[in-house]
C-alpha positions as CSV (number, residue, x, y, z in Angstrom):
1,X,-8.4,14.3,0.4
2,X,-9.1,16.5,-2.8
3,X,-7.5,19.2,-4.0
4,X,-9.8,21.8,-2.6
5,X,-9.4,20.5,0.9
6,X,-5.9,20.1,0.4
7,X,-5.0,23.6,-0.7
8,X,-7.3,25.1,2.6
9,X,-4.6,23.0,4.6
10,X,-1.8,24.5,3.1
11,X,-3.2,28.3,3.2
12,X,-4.0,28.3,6.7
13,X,-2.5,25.4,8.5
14,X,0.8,25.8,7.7
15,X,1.5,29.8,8.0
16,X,-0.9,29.8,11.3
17,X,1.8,26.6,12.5
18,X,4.6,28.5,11.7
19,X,3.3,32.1,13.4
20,X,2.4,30.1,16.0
21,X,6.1,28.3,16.4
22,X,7.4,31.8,15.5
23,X,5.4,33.6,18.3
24,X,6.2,31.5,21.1
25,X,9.6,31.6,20.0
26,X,9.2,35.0,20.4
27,X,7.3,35.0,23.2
28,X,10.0,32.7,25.2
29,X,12.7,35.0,24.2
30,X,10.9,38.1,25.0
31,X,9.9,36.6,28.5
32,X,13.3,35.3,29.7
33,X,14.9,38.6,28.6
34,X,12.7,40.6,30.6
35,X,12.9,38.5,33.1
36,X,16.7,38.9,33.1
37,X,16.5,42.3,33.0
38,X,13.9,42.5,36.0
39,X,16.2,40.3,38.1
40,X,19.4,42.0,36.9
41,X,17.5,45.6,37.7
42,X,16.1,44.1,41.3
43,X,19.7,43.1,42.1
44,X,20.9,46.5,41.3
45,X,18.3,48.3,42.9
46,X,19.0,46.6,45.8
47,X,23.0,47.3,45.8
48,X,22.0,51.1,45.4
49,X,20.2,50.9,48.1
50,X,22.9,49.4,50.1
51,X,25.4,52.0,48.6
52,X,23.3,55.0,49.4
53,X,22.2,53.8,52.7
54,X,26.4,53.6,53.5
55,X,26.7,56.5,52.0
56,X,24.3,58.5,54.1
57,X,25.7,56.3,57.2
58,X,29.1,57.5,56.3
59,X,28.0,61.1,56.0
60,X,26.4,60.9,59.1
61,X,29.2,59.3,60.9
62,X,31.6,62.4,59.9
63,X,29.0,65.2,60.3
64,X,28.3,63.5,64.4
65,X,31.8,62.3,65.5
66,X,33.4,65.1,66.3
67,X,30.2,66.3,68.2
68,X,29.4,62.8,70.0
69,X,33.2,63.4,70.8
70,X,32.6,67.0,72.3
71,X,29.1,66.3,73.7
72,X,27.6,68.8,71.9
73,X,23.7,67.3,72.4
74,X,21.9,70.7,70.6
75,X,24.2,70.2,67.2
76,X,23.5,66.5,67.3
77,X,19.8,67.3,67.6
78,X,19.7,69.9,65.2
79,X,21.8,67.0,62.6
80,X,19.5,64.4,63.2
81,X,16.2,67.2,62.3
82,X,18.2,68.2,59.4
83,X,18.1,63.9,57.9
84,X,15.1,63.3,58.5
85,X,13.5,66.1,56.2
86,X,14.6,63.4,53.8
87,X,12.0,61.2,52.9
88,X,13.4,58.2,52.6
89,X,14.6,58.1,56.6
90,X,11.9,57.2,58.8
91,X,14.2,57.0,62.3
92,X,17.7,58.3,63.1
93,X,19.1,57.8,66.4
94,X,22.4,59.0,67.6
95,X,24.2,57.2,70.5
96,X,27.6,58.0,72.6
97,X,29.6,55.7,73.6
98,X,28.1,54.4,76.6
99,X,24.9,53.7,74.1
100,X,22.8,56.2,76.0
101,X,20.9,57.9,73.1
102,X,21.9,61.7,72.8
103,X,19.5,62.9,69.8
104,X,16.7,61.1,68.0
105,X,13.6,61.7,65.8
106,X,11.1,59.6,63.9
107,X,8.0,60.2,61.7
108,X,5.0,59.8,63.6
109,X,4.1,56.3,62.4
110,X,7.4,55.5,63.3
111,X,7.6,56.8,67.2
112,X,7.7,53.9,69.3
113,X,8.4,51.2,66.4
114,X,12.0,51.4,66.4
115,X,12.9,51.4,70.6
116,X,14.3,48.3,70.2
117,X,17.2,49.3,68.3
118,X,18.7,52.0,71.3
119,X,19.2,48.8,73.3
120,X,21.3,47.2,70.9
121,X,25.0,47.1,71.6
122,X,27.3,50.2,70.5
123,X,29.3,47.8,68.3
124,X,26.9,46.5,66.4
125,X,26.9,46.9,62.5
126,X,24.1,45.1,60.6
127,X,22.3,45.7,58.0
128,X,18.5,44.4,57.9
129,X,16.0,44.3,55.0
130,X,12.1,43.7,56.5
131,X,9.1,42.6,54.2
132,X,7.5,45.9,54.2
133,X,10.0,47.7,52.2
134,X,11.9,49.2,54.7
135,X,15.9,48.8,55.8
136,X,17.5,49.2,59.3
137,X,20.6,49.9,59.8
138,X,23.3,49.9,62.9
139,X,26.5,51.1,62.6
140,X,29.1,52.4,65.4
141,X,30.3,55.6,64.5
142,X,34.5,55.7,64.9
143,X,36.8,58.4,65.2
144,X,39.8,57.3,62.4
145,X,43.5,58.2,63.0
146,X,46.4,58.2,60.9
147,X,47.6,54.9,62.9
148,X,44.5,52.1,62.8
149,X,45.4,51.5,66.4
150,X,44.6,54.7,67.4
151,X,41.0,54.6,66.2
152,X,38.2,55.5,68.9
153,X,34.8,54.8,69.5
154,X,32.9,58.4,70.0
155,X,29.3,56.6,69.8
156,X,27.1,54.7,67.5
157,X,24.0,55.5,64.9
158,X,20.6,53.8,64.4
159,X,19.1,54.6,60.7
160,X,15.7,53.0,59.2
161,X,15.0,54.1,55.6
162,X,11.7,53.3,53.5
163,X,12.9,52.1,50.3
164,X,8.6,52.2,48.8
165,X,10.0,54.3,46.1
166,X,12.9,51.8,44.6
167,X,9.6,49.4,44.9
168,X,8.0,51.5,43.0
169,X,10.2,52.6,40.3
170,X,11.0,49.1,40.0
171,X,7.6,48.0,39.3
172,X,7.3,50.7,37.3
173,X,10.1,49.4,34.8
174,X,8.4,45.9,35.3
175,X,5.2,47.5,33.8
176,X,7.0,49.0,30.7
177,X,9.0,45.9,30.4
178,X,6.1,43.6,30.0
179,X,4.0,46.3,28.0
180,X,7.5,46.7,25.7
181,X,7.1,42.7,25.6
182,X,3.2,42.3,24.9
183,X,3.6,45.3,22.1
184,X,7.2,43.2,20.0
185,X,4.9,39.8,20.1
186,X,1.6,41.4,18.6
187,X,3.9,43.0,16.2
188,X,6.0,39.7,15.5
189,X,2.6,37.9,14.8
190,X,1.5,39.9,11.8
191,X,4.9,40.3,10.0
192,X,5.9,36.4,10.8
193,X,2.7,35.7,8.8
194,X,3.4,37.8,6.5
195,X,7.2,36.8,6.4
196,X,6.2,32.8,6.5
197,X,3.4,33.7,3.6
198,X,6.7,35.0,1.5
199,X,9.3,33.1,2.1
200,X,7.4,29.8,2.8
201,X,4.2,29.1,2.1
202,X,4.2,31.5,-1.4
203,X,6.9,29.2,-2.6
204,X,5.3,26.0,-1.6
205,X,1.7,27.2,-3.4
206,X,3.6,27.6,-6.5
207,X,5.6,24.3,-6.4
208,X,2.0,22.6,-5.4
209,X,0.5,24.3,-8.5
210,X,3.3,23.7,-11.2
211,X,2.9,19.7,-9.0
212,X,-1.0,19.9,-9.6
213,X,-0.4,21.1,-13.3
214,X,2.2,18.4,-14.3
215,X,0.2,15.5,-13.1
216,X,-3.0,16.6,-15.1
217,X,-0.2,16.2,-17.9
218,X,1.1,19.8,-18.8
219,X,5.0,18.5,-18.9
220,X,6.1,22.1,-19.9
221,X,5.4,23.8,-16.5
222,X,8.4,24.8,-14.0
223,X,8.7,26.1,-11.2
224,X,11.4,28.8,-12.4
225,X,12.4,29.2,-8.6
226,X,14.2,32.2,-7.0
227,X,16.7,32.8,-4.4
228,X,19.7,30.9,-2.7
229,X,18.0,28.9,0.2
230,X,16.3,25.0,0.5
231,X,13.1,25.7,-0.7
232,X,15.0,26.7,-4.4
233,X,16.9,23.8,-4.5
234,X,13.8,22.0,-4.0
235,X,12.5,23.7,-6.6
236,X,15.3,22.7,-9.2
237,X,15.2,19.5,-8.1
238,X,11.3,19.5,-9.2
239,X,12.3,21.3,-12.4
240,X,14.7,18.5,-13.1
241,X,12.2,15.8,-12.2
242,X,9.8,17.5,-14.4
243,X,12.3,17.4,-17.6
244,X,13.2,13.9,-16.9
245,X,9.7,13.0,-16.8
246,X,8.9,15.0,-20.4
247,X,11.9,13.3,-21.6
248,X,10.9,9.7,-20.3
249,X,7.1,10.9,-22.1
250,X,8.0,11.5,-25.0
251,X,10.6,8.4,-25.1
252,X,6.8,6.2,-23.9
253,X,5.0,8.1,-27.3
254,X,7.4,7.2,-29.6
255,X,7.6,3.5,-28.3
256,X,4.2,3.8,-27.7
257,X,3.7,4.6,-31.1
258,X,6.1,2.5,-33.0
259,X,4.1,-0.6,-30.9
260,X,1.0,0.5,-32.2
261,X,2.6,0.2,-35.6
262,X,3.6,-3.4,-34.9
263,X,0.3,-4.3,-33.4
264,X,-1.6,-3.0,-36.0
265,X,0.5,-4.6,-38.6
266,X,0.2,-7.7,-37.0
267,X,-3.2,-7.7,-36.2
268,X,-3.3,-7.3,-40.2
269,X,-1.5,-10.4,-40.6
270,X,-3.1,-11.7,-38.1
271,X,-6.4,-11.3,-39.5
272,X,-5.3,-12.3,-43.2
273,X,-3.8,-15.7,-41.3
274,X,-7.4,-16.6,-39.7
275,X,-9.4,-15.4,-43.1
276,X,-6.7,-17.7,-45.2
277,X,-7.4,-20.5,-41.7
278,X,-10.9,-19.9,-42.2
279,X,-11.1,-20.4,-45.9
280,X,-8.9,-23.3,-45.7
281,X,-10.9,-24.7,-43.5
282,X,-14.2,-24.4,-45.0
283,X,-12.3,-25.6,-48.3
284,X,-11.6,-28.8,-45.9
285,X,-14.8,-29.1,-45.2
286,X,-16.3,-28.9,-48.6
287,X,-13.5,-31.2,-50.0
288,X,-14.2,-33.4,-47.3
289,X,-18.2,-33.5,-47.3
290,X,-17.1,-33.9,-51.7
291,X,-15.2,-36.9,-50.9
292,X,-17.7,-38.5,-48.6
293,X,-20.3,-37.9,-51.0
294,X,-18.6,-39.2,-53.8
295,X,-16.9,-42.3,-51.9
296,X,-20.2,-43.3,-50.2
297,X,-22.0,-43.4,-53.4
298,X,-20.0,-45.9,-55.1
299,X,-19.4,-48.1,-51.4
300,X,-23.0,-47.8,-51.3
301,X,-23.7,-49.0,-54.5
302,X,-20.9,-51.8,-54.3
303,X,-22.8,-53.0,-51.1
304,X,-26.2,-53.0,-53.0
305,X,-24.6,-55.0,-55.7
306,X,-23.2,-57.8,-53.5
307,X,-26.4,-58.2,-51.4
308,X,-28.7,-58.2,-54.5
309,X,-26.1,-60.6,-55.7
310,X,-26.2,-62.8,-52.5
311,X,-30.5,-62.4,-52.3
312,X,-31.1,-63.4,-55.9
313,X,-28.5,-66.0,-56.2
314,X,-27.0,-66.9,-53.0
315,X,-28.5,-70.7,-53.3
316,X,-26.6,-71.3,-56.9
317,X,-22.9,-69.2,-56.0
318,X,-20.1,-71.3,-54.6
319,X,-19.3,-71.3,-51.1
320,X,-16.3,-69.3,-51.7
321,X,-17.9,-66.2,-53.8
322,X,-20.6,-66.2,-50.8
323,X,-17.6,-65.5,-48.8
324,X,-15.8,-63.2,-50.8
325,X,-19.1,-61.0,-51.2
326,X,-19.7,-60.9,-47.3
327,X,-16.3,-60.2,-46.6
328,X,-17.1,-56.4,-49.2
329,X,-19.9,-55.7,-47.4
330,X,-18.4,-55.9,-44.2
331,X,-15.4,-53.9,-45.6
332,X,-18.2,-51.5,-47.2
333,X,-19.3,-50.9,-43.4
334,X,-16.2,-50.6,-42.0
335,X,-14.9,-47.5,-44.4
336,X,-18.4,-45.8,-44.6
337,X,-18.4,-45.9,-40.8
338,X,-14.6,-44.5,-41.6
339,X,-15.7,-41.8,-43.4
340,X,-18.9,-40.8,-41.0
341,X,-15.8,-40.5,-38.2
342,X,-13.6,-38.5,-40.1
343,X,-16.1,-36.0,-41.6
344,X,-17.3,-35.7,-37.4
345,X,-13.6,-35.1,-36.5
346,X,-13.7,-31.6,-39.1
347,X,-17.1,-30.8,-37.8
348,X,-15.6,-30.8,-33.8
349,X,-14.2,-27.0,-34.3
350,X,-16.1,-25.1,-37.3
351,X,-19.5,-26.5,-35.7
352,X,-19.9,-26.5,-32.1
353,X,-23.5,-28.1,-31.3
354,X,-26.0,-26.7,-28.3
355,X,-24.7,-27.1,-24.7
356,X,-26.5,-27.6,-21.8
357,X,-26.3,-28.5,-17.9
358,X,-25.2,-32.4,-17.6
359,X,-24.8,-34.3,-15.0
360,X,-21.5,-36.1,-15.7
361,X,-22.5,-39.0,-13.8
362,X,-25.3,-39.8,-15.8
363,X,-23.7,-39.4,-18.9
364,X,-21.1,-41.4,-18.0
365,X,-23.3,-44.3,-16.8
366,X,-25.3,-44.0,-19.9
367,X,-22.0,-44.8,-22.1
368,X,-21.2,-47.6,-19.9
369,X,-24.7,-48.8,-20.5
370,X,-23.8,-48.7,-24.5
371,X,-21.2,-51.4,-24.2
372,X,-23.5,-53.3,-21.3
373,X,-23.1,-56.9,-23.6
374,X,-19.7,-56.7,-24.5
375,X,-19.0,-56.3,-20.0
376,X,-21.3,-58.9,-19.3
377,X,-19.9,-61.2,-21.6
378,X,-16.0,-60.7,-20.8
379,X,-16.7,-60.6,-16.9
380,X,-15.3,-56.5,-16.9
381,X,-16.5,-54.7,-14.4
382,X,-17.9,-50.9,-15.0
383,X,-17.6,-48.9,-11.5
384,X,-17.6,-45.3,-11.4
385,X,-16.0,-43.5,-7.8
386,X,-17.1,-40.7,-6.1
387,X,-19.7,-37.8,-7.1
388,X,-19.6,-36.5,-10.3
389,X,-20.1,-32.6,-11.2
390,X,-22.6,-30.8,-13.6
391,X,-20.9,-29.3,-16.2
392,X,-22.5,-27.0,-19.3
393,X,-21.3,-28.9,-21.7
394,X,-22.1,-30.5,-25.5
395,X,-23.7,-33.6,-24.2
396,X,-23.4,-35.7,-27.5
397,X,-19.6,-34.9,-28.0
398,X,-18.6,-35.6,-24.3
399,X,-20.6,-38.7,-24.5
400,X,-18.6,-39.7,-27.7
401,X,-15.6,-38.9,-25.5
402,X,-16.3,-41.2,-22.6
403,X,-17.8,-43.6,-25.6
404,X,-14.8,-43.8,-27.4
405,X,-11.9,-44.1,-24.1
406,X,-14.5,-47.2,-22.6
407,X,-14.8,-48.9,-25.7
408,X,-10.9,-48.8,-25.7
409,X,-10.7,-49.7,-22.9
410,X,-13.1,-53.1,-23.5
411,X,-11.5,-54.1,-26.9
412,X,-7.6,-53.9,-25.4
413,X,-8.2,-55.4,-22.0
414,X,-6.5,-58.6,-22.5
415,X,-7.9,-60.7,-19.5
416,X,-11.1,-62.9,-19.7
417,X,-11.6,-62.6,-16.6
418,X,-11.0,-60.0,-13.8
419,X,-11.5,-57.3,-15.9
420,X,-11.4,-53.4,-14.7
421,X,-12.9,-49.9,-15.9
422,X,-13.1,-47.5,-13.5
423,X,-13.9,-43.5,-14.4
424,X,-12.6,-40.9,-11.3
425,X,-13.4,-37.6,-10.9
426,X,-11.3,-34.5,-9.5
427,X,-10.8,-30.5,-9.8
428,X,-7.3,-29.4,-9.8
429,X,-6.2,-25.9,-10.9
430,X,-9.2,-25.2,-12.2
431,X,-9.7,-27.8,-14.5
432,X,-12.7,-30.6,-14.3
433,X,-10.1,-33.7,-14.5
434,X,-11.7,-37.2,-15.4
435,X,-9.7,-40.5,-14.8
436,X,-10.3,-43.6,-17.1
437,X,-8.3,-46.5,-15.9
438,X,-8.2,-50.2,-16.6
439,X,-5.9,-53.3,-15.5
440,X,-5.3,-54.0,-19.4
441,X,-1.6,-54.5,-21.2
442,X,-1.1,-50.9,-20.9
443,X,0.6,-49.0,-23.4
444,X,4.9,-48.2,-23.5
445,X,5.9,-44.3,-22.8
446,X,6.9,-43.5,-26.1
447,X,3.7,-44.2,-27.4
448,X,2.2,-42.0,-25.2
449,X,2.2,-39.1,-27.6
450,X,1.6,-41.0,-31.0
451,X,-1.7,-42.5,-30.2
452,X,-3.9,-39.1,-30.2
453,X,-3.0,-38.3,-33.6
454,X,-5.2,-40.0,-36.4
455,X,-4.6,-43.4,-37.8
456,X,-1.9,-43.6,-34.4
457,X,-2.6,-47.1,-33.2
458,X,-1.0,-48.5,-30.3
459,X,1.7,-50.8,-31.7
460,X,2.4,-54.2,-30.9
461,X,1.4,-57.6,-31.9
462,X,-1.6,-58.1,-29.3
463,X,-2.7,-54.3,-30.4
464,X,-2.9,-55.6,-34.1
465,X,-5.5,-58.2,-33.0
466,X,-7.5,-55.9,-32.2
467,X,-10.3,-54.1,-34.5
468,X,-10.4,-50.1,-34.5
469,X,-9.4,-47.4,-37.4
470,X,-7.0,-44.9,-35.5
471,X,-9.9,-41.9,-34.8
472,X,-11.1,-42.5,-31.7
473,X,-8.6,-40.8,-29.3
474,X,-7.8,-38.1,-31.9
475,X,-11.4,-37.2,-31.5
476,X,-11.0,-37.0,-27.8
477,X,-8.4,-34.5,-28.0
478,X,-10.4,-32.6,-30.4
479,X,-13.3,-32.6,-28.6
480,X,-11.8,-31.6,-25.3
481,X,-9.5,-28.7,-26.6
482,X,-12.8,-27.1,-27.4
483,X,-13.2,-26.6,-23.4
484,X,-9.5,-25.3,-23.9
485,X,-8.5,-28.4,-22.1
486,X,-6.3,-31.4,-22.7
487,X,-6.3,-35.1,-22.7
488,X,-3.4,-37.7,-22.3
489,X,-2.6,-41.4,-20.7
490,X,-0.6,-42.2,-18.0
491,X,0.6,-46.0,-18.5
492,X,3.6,-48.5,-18.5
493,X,3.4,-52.0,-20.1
494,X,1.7,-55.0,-18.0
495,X,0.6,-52.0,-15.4
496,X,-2.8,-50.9,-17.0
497,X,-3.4,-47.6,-18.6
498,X,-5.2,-44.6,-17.5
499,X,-6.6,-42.4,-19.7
500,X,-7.4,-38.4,-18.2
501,X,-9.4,-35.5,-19.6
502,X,-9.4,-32.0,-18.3
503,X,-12.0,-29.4,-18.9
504,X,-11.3,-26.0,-18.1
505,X,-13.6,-24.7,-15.0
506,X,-14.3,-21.1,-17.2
507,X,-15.8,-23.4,-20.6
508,X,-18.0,-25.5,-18.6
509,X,-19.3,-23.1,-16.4
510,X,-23.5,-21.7,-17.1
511,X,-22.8,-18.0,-18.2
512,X,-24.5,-15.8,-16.1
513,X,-24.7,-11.8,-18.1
514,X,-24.0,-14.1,-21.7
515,X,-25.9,-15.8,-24.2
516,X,-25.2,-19.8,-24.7
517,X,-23.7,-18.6,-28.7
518,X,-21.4,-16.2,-26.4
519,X,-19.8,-18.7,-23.8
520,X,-19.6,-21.3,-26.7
521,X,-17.8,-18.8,-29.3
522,X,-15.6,-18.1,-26.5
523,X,-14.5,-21.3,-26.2
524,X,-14.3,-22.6,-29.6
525,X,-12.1,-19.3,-29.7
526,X,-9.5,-20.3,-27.4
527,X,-8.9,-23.2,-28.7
528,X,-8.8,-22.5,-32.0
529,X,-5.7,-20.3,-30.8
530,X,-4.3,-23.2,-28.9
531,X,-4.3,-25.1,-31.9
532,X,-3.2,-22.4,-34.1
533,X,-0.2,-22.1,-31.3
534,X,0.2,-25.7,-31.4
């Protein structure tokens, strides 16, 4: 929801909510009071009614009993013309004691309605309300003494009264009540709104404002509330909110800052580390492309000398010197090819070559193809298991890799026959992981370490035997911390040894949106910083 939308919902849904609520409320009151009042002025209504009609009853009674008594018919008449000018009585019937009828008189839609009542017993004394607003009424009429048991019974009365006009009046106040209700809810609708738009929703604009303001980042707005209800306390507790949040800003600047300060002085000193790195690495370089240079010249030129020496006079020299001078040139080989490995090993992280897509298997094959007389000829069997994946790689340095761990592998294997080399493949935490076991002597823990580190031999009189300079597995780990991987053995004495190296899945993956120099920086990157860690 944005802010527009947001700020329509709070201008008109929530005051129209509130008049609403407010309205029925008022609406619910003003309908259960009038209703009240209508049945409390029905009930009262009604009791007048029943008081008057006893009252007129009783005047009757006292204005006839003295004439029922004396059987004076024309003065009963004449009583009974005089009531009914009222308009409220309809019939009046006077009765003696017997219950003959001695004067009536009805209106004229009223003449033969009321017959009934003559026959009714002289005794009788009911009261009777019918449905079309009219009340009857029998009541004996009794001549009252001093002494109750001297009371007499001179006759009786019959009296029907319209009570249309209590109806009406009463209906009447039922109109004004409900017109009196109608007229307090229209009014209540306006000034609730008005009253929630002040006391409520005005408030709550202005808290959603100063709300709006401070996360846009003005930290010096408040809402500066007034009054002594909820909606100011809410308020402070913004206010105080908002000063804890300045406070707790300006705390992050400072810090903020003062890191900023670090970081960019170490980024200084970082930097000045890789330029001094950098410079002391190409000095490495230099010195040791200097050193090659100047020992192969003179081991080359030694080597001439002897074979020129064993060419010219190799029929007339003793068999000893013939020795002796076959024994420098094989020593001659063995430190130039020295040198050659050690000037590779500084090249492996200052000069990354081309990569592209290999298939492992193949690769691997092909180095087991290298050594292909040395197997035949100590009965080892070469086996790789399972597929192998296609990696983006540096083809000649991972074939050195597998080059160097097989050929290891050959020259320690102990057994003349029997022998074992298998290579595994697996991917595990996102690593390419490659397995290169054999059933040789194996190699003690504590070497475990030692041997990846150049001119680290594996230690031990049987290892002595055997011909190698110490480079090897240090160029293995060189090779494959490039792919900001590792490499390390797994191996007990008299158990074998297995030899793994794990690629990491990013380095070896084709680059999709980047060039080949990109992915490669990348990775020569990361591990120059895991080496620099290291």
């Amino acid at each position: 929801m944005n802010k527009s939308s947001y700020q329509k919902q709070l201008r008109v849904s929530l005051p129209l909510k509130v008049v609403l609520i407010l309205t029925f409320v008022v609406l619910c009151v003003t309908i259960s009071g009038g209703w009240f009042y209508f049945t409390s002025a029905q009930g009262w209504v009604q009791r007048q009614s029943q008081q008057n009609s006893d009252r007129i009853c009783q005047m009757l009674g006292l204005a006839a009993q003295y004439d029922l008594l004396a059987r004076k018919n024309i003065a009963l008449k004449r009583l009974v013309g005089n009531f009914l000018n009222d308009e409220t009585v309809c019939y009046l019937a006077l009765l003696d004691e017997r219950g003959f009828v001695v004067a009536s008189a009805s209106r004229a839609a009223y003449a033969s309605r009321w017959k009934w009542l003559e026959a009714l017993p002289v005794t009788v004394s009911s009261t009777t309300d019918t449905h079309d607003d009219l009340l009857v009424l029998a009541r004996p009429i009794v001549l009252r003494d001093a002494d109750p048991k001297n009371n007499r019974l001179v006759g009786a009365m019959r009296l029907v009264l319209d009570t249309t006009a209590n109806r009406r009046n009463l209906a009447s106040v039922q109109q004004r009540m409900t017109i009196i209700a109608a007229a307090i809810v229209l009014a209540a609708i306006p000034l609730g709104y008005l009253l929630v738009w002040r006391i409520i929703v005005h408030p709550m604009r202005k808290l959603l404002n100063v709300t709006r303001r401070l996360g846009e980042g003005d930290f010096s707005v408040r809402t500066e509330m007034r009054g002594n209800d909820e909606i100011r306390e809410l308020g402070m507790a913004f206010d105080a909110m908002a000063d804890e949040v300045a406070r707790a800003r300006t705390e992050l600047l400072g810090v903020n800052e003062r890191l900023e300060n670090t970081v960019a002085a170490r980024t200084g000193e970082l930097q000045s580390t890789n330029r001094r790195l950098r410079d002391e690495m190409a000095e490495k370089e230099d010195f040791l492309r200097a050193v090659s240079h100047d020992l192969n010249a003179p081991l080359r030129n030694i080597a001439g000398i002897a074979t020129m020496i064993m060419m010219k006079w190799r029929d007339q020299l003793p068999e000893e010197v013939t020795s002796r001078l076959q024994r420098i040139q094989a020593n001659v080989d063995v430190n130039v090819s020295l040198i050659s490995e050690l000037l590779e090993l500084s090249r492996i992280k200052t000069r990354p070559q081309k990569r592209r897509v290999v298939d492992m298997g193949e690769l691997i094959a092909e180095s087991g193809k290298t050594f292909e007389f040395e197997l035949k000829q100590r009965g080892i069997e070469f086996r790789l298991q399972g597929p192998m994946p296609k990696l983006y790689v540096e083809p000649a340095r991972l074939r050195q890799v597998f080059q160097n761990l097989v050929d290891n592998a050959i020259k320690y294997l102990d057994k003349t026959t029997g022998g074992r080399i298998e290579v595994g493949y697996r991917q595990a935490d996102g690593m390419h992981q490659f397995c290169v076991a054999d059933n040789g002597p194996g190699i003690a823990p504590e070497q475990h370490q030692k041997i990846f580190y150049v001119f680290r031999r594996v230690e031990g009189q049987a290892a002595a035997q055997v011909p190698g300079k110490g480079v090897g597995l240090a160029l293995v780990k060189s090779v494959v911390a490039n792919y900001d991987g590792r490499a390390w053995v797994e191996s007990d004495v008299g158990n074998g040894a297995r030899f793994y190296v794990a690629l990491d899945a990013r380095c070896t993956r084709p680059p999709e949106n980047a060039t080949t120099e990109t992915m490669e920086a990348a990775c020569v990157s990361d591990a120059e910083n895991g080496s620099a860690g290291g």
